[in-house]
PDB file of N, CA, C and O in Angstrom:
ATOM      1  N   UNK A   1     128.934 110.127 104.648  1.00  0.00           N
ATOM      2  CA  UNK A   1     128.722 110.740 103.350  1.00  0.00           C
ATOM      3  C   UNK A   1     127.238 110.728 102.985  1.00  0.00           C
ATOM      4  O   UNK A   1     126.706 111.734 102.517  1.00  0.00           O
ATOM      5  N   UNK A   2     126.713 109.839 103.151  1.00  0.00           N
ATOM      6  CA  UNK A   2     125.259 109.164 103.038  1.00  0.00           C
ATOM      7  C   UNK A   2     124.273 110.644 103.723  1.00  0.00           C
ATOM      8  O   UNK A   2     123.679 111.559 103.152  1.00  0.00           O
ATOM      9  N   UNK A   3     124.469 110.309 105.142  1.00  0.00           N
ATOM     10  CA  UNK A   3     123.829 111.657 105.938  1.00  0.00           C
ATOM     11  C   UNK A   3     124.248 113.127 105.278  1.00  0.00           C
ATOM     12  O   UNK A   3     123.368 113.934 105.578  1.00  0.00           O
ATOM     13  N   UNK A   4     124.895 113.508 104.786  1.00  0.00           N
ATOM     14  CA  UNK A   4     125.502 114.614 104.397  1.00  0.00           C
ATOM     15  C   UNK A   4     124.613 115.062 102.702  1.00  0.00           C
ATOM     16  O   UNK A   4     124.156 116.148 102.347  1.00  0.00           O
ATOM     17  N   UNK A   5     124.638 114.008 102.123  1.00  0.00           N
ATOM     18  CA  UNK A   5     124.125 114.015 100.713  1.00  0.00           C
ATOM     19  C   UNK A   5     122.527 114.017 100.965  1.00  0.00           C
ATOM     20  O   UNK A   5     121.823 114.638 100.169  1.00  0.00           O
ATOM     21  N   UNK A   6     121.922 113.318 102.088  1.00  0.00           N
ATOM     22  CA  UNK A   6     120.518 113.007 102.362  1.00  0.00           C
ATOM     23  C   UNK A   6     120.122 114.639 103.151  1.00  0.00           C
ATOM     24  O   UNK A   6     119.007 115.117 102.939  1.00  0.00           O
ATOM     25  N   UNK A   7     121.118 115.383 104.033  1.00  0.00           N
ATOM     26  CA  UNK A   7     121.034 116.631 104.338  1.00  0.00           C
ATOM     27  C   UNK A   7     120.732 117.835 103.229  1.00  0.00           C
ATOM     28  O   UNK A   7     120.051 118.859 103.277  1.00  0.00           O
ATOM     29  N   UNK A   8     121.404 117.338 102.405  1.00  0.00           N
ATOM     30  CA  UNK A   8     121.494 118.135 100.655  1.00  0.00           C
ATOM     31  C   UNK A   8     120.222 118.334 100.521  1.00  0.00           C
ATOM     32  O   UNK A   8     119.615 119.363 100.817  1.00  0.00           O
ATOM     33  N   UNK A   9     119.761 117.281 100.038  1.00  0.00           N
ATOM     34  CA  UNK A   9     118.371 116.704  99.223  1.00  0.00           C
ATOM     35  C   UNK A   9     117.295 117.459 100.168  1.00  0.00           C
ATOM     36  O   UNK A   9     116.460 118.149  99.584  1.00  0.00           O
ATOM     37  N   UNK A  10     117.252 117.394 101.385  1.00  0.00           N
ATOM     38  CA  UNK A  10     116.365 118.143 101.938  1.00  0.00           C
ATOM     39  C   UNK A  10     116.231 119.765 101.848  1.00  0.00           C
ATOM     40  O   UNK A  10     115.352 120.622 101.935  1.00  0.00           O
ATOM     41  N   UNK A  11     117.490 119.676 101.644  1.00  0.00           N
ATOM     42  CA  UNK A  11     117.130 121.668 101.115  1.00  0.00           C
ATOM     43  C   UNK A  11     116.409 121.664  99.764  1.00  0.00           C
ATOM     44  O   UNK A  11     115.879 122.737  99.475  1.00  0.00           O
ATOM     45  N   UNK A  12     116.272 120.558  98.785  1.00  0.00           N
ATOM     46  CA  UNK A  12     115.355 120.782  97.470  1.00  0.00           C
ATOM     47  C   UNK A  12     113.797 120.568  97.712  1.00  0.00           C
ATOM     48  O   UNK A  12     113.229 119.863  98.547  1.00  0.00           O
ATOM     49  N   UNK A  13     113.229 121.488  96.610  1.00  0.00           N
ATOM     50  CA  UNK A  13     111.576 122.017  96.826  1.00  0.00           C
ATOM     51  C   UNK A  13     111.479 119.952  96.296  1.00  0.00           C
ATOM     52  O   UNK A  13     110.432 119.431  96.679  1.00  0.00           O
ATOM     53  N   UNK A  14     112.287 119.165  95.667  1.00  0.00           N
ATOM     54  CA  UNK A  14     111.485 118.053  94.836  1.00  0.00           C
ATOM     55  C   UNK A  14     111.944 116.792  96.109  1.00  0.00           C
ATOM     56  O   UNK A  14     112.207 115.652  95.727  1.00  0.00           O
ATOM     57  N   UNK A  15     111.982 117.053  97.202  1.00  0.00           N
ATOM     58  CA  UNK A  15     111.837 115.706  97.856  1.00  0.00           C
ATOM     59  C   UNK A  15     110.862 116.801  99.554  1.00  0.00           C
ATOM     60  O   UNK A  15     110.800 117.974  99.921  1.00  0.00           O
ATOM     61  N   UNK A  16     110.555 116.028  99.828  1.00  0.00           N
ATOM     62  CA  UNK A  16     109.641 116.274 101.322  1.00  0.00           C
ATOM     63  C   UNK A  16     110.178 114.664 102.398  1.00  0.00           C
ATOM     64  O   UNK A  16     111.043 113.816 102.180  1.00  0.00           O
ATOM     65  N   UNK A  17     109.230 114.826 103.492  1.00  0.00           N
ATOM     66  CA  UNK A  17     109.153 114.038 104.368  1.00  0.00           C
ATOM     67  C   UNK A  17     108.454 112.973 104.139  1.00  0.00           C
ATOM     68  O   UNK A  17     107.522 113.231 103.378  1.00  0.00           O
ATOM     69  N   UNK A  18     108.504 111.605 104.548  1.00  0.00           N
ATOM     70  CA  UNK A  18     107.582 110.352 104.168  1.00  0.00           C
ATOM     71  C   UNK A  18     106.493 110.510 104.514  1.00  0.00           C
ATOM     72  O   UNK A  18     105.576 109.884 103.982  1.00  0.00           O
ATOM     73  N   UNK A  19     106.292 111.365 105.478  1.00  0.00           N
ATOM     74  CA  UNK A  19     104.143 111.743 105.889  1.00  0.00           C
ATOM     75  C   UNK A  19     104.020 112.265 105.034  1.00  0.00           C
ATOM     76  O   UNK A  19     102.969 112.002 104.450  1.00  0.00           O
ATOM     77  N   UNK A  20     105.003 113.399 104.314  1.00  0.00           N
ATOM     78  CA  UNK A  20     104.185 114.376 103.432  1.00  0.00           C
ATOM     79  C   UNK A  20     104.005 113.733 102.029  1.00  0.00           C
ATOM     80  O   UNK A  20     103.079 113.953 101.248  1.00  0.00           O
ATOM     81  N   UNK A  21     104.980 112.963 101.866  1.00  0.00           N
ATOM     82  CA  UNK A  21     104.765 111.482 100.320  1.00  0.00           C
ATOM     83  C   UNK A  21     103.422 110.887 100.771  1.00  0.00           C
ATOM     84  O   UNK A  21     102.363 110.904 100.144  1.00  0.00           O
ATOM     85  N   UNK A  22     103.720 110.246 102.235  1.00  0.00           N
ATOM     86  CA  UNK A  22     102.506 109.731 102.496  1.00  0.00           C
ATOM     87  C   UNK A  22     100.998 109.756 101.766  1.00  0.00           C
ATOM     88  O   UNK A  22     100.365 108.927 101.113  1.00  0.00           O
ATOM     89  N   UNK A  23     100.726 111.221 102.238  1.00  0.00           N
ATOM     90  CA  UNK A  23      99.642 111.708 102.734  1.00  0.00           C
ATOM     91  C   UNK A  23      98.154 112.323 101.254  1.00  0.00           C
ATOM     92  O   UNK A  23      97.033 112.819 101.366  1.00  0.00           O
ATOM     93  N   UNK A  24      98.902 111.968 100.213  1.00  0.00           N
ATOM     94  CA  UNK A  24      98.179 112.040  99.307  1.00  0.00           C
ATOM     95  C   UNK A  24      97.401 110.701  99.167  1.00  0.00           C
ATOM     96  O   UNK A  24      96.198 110.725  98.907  1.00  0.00           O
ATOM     97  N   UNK A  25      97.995 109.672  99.315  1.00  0.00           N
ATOM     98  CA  UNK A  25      97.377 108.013  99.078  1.00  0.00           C
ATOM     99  C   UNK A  25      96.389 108.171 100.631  1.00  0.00           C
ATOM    100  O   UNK A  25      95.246 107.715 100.673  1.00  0.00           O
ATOM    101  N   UNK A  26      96.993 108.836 101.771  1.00  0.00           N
ATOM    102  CA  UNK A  26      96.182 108.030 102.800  1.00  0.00           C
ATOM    103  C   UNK A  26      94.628 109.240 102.460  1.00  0.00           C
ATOM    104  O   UNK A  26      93.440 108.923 102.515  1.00  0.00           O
ATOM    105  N   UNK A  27      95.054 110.228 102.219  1.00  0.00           N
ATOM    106  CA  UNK A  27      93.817 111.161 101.793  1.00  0.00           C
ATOM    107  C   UNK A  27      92.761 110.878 101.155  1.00  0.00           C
ATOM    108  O   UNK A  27      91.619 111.204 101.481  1.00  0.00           O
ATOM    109  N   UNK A  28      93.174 110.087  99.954  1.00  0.00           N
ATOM    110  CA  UNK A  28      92.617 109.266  99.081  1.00  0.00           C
ATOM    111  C   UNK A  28      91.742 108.092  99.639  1.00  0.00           C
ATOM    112  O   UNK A  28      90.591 107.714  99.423  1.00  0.00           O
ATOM    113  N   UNK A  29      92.788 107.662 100.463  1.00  0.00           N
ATOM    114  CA  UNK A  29      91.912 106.210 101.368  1.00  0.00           C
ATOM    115  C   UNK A  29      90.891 106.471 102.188  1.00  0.00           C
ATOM    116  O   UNK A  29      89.979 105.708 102.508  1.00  0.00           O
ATOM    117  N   UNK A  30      91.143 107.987 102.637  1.00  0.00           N
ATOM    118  CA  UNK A  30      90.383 107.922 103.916  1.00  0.00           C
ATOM    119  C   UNK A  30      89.138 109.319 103.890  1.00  0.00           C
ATOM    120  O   UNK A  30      88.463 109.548 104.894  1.00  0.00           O
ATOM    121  N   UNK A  31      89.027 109.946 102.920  1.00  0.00           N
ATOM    122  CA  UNK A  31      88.524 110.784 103.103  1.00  0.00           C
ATOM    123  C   UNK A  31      87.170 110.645 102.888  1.00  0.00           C
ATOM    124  O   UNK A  31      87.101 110.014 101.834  1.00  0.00           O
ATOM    125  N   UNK A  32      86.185 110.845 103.235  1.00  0.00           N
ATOM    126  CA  UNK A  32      84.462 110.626 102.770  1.00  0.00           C
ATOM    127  C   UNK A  32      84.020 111.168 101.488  1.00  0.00           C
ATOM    128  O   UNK A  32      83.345 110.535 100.677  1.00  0.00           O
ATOM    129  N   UNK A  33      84.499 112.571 101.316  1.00  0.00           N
ATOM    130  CA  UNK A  33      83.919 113.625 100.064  1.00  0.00           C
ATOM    131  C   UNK A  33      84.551 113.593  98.877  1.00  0.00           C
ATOM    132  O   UNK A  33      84.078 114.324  98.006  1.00  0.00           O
ATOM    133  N   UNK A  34      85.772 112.749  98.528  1.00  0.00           N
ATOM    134  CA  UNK A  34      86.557 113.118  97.458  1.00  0.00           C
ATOM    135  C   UNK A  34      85.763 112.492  96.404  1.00  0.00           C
ATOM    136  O   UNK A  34      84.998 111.547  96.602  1.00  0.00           O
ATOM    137  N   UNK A  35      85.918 112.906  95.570  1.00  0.00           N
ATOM    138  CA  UNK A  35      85.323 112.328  93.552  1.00  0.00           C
ATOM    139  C   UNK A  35      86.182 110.781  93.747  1.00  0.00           C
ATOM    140  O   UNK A  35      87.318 110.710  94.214  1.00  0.00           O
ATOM    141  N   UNK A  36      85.745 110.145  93.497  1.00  0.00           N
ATOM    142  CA  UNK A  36      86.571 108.614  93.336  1.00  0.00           C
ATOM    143  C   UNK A  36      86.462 108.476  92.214  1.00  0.00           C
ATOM    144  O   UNK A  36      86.030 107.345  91.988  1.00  0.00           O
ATOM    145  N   UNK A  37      86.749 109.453  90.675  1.00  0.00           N
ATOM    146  CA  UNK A  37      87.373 109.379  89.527  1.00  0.00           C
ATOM    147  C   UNK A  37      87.978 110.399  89.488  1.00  0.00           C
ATOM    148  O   UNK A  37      88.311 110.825  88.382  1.00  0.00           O
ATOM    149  N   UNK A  38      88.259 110.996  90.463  1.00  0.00           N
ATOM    150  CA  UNK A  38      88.987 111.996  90.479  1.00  0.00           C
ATOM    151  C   UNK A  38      90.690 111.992  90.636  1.00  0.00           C
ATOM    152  O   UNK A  38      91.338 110.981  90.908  1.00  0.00           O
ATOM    153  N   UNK A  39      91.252 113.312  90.412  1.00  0.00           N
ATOM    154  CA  UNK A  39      92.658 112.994  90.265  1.00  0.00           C
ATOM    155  C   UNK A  39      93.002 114.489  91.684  1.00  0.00           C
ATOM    156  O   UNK A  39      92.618 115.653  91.795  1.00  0.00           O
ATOM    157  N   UNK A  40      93.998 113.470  92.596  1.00  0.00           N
ATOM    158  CA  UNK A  40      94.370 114.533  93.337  1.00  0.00           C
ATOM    159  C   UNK A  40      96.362 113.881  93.394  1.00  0.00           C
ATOM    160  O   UNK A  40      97.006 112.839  93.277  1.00  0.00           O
ATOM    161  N   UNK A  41      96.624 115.752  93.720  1.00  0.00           N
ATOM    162  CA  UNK A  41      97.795 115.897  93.929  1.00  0.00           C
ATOM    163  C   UNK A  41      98.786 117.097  94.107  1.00  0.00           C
ATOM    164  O   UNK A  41      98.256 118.133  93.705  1.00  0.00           O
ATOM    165  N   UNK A  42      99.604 117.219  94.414  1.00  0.00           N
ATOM    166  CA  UNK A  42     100.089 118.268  94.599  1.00  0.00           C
ATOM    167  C   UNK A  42     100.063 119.742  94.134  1.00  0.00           C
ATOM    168  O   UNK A  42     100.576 120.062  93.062  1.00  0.00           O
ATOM    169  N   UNK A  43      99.510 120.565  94.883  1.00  0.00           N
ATOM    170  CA  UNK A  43      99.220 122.298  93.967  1.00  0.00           C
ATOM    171  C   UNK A  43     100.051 122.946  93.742  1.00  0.00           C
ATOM    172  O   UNK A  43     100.026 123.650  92.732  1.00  0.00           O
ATOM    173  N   UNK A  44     101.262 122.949  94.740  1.00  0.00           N
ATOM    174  CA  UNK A  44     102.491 124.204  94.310  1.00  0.00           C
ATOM    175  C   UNK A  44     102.598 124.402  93.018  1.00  0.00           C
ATOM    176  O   UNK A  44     101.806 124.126  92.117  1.00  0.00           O
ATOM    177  N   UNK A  45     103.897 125.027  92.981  1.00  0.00           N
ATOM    178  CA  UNK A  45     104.960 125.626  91.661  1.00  0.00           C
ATOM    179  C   UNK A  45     104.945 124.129  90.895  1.00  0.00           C
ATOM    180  O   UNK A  45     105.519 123.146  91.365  1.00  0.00           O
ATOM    181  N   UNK A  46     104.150 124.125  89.570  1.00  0.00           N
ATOM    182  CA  UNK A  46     104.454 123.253  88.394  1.00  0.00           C
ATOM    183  C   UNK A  46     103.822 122.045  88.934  1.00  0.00           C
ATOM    184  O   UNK A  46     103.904 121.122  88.124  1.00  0.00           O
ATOM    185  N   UNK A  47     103.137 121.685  90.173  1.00  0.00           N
ATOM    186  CA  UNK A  47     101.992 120.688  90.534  1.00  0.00           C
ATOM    187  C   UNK A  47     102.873 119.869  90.903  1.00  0.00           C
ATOM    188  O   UNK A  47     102.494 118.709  91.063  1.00  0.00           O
ATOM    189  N   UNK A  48     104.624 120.264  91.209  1.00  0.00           N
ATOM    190  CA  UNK A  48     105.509 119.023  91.825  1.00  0.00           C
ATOM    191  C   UNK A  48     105.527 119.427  93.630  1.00  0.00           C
ATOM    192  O   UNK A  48     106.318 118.730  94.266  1.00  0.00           O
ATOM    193  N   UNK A  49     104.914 120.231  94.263  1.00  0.00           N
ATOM    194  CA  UNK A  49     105.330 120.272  95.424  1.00  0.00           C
ATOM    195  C   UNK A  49     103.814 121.232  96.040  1.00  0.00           C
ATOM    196  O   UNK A  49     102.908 121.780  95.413  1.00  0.00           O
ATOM    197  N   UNK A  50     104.030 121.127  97.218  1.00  0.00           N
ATOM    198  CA  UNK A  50     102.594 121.874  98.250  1.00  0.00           C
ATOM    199  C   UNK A  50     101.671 121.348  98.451  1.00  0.00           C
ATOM    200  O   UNK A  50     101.657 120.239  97.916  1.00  0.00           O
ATOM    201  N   UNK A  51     100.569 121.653  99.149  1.00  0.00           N
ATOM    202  CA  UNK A  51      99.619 121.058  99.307  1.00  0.00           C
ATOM    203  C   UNK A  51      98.752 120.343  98.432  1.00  0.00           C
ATOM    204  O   UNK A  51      98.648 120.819  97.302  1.00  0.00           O
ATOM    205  N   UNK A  52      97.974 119.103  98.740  1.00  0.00           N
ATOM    206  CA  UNK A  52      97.394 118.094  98.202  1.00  0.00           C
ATOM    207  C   UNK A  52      96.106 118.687  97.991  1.00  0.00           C
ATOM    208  O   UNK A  52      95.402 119.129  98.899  1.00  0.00           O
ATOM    209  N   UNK A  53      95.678 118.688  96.204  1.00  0.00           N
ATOM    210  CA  UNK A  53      94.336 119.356  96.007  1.00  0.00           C
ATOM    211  C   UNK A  53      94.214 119.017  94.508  1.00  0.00           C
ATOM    212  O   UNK A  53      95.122 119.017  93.677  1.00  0.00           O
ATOM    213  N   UNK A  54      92.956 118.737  94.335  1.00  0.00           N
ATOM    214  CA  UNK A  54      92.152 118.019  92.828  1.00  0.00           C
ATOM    215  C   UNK A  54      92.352 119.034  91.837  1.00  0.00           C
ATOM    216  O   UNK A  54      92.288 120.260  91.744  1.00  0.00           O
ATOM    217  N   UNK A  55      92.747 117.548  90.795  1.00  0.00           N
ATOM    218  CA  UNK A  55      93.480 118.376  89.430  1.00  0.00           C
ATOM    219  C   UNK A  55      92.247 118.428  88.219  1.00  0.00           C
ATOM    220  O   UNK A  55      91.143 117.886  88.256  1.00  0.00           O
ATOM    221  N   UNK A  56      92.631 118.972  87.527  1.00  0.00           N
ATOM    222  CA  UNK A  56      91.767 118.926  86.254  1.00  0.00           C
ATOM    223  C   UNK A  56      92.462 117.441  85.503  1.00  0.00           C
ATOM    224  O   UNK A  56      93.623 117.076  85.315  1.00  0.00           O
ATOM    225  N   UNK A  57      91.234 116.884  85.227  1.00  0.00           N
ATOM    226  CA  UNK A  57      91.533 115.314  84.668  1.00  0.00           C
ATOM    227  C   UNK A  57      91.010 115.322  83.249  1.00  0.00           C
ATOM    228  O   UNK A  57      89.834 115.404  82.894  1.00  0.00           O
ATOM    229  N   UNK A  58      92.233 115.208  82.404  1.00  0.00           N
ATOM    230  CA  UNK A  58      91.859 115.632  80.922  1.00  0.00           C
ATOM    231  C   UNK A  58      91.058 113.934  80.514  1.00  0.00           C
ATOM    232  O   UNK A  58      91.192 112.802  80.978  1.00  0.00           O
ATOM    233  N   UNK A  59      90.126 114.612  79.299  1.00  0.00           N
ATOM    234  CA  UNK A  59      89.550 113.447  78.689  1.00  0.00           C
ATOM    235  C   UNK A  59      90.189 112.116  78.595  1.00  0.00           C
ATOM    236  O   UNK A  59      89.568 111.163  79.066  1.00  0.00           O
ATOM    237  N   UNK A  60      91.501 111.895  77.978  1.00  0.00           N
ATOM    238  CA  UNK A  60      92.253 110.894  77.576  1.00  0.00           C
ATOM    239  C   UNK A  60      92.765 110.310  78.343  1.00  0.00           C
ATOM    240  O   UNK A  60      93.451 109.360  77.967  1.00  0.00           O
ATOM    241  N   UNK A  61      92.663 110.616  79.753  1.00  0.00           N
ATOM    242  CA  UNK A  61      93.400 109.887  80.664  1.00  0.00           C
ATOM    243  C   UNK A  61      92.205 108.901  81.453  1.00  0.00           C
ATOM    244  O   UNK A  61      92.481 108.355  82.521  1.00  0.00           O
ATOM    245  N   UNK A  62      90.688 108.720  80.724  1.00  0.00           N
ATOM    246  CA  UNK A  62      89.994 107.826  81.059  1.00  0.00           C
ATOM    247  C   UNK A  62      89.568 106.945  79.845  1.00  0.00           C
ATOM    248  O   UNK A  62      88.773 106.029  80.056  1.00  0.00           O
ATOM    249  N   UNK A  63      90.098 107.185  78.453  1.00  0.00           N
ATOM    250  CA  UNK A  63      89.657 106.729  77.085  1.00  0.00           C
ATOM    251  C   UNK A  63      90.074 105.071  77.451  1.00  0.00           C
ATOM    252  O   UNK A  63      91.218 104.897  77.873  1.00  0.00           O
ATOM    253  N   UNK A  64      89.394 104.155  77.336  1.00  0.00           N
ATOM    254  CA  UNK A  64      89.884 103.016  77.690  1.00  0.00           C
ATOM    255  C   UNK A  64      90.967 102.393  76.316  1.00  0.00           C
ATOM    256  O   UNK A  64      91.912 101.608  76.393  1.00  0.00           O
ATOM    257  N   UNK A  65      90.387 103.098  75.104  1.00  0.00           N
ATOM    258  CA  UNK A  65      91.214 102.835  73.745  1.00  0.00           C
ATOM    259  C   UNK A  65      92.429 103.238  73.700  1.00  0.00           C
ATOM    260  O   UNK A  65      93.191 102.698  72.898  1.00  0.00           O
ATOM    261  N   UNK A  66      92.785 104.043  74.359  1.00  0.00           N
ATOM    262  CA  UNK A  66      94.264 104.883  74.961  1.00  0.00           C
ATOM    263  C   UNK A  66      95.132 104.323  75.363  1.00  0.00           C
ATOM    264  O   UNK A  66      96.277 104.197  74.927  1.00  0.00           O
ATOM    265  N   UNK A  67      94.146 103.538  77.144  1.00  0.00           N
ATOM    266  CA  UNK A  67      94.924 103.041  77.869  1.00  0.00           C
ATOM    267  C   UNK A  67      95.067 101.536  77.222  1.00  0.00           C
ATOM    268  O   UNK A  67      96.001 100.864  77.660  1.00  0.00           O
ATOM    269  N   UNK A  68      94.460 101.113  76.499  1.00  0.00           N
ATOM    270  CA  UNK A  68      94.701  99.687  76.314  1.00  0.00           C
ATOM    271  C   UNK A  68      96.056  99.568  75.082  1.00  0.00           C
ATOM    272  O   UNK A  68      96.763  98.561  75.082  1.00  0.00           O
ATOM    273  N   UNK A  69      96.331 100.876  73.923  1.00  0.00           N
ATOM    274  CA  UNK A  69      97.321 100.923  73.299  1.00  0.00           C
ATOM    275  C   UNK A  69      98.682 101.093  73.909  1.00  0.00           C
ATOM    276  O   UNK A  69      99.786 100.686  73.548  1.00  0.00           O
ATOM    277  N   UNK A  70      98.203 101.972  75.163  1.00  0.00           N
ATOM    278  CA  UNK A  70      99.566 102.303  75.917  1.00  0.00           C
ATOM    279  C   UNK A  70     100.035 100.890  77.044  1.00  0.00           C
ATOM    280  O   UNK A  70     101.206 100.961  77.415  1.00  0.00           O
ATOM    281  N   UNK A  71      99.290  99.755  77.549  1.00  0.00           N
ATOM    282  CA  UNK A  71      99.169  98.798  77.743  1.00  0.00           C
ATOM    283  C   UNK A  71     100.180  98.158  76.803  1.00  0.00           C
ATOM    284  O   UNK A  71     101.383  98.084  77.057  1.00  0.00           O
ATOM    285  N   UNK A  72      99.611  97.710  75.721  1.00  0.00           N
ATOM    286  CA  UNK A  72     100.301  97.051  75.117  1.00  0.00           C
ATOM    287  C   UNK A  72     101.397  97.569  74.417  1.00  0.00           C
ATOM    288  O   UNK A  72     101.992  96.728  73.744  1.00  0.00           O
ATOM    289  N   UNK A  73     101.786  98.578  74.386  1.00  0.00           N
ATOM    290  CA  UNK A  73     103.438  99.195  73.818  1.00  0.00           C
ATOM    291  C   UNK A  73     103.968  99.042  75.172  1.00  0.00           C
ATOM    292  O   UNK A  73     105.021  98.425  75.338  1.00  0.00           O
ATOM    293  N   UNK A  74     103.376  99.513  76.078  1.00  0.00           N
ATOM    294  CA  UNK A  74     104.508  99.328  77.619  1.00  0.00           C
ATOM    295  C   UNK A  74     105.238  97.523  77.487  1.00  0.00           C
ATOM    296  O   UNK A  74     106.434  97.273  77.341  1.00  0.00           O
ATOM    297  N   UNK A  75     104.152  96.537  77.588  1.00  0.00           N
ATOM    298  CA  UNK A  75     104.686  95.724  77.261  1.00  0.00           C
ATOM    299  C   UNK A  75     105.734  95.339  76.178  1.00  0.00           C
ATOM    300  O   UNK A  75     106.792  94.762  76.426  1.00  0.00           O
ATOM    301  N   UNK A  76     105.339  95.702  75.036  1.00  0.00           N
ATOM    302  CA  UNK A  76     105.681  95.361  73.812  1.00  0.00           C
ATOM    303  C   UNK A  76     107.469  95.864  74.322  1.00  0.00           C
ATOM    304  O   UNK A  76     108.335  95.016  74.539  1.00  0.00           O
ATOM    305  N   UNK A  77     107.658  97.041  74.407  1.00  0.00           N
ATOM    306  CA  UNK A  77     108.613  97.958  74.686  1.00  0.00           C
ATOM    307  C   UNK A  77     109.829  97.410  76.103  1.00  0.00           C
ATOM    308  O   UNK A  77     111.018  97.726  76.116  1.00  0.00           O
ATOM    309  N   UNK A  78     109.281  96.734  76.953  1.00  0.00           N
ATOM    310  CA  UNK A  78     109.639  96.441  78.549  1.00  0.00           C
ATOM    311  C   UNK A  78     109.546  94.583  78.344  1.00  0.00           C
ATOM    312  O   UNK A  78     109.933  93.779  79.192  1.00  0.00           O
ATOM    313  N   UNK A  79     109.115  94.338  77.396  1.00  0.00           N
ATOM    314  CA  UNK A  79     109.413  92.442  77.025  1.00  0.00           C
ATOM    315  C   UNK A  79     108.387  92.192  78.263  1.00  0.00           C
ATOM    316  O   UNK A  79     107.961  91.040  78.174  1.00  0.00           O
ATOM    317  N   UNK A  80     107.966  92.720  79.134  1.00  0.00           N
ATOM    318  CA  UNK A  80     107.311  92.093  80.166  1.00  0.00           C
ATOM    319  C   UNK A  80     105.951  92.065  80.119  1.00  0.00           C
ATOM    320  O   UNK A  80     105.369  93.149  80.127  1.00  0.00           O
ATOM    321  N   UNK A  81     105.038  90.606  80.050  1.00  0.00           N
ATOM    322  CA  UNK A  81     103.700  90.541  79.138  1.00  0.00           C
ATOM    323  C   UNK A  81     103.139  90.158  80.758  1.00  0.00           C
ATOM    324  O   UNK A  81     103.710  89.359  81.499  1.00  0.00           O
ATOM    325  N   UNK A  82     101.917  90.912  81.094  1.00  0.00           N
ATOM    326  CA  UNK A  82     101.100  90.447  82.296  1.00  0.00           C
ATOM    327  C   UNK A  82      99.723  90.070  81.760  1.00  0.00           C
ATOM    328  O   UNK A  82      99.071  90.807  81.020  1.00  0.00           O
ATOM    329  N   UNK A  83      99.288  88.751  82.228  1.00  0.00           N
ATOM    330  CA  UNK A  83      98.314  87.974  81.875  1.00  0.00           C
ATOM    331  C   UNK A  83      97.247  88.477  83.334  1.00  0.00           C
ATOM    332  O   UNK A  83      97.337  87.995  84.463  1.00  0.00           O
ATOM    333  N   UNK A  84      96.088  89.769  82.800  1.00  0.00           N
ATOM    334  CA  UNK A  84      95.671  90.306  83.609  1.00  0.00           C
ATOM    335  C   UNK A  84      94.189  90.235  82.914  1.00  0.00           C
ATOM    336  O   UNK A  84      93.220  90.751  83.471  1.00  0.00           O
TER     337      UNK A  84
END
């Protein structure tokens, strides 16, 4: 049943192969030229599928005042407090 349902899933555009999951992190790791504040990831239909290529990285997703509110509601929200 397992193989049959995992056969399914491969006919959908929202799952790929483990190289192709892979291959955005090892791109990242390994490449010489990329922006290292940069944001890369998938280009297709709606930025969920196709080839791996740099996104537009909106202001707020580097505001440190942002991330430190969303920090602490994740916690607040998930009971789980990390002493970081």
């Amino acid at each position: 049943m397992m193989k049959f349902i995992f056969n399914l899933m491969k006919l959908s555009p929202l799952t790929q192969s483990a190289e192709k999951g892979a291959y955005p992190q090892l791109m990242c790791a390994t490449e010489p030229n990329l922006d290292q504040s940069g944001f890369y990831g998938p280009t297709g239909r709606n930025f969920w599928t196709g080839p791996v290529g740099a996104h537009k990285l909106e202001p707020h997703a580097k505001d440190k005042a942002v991330a430190y509110r969303l920090w602490e509601l994740s916690e607040k929200e998930t009971g789980v407090k990390w002493n970081i």
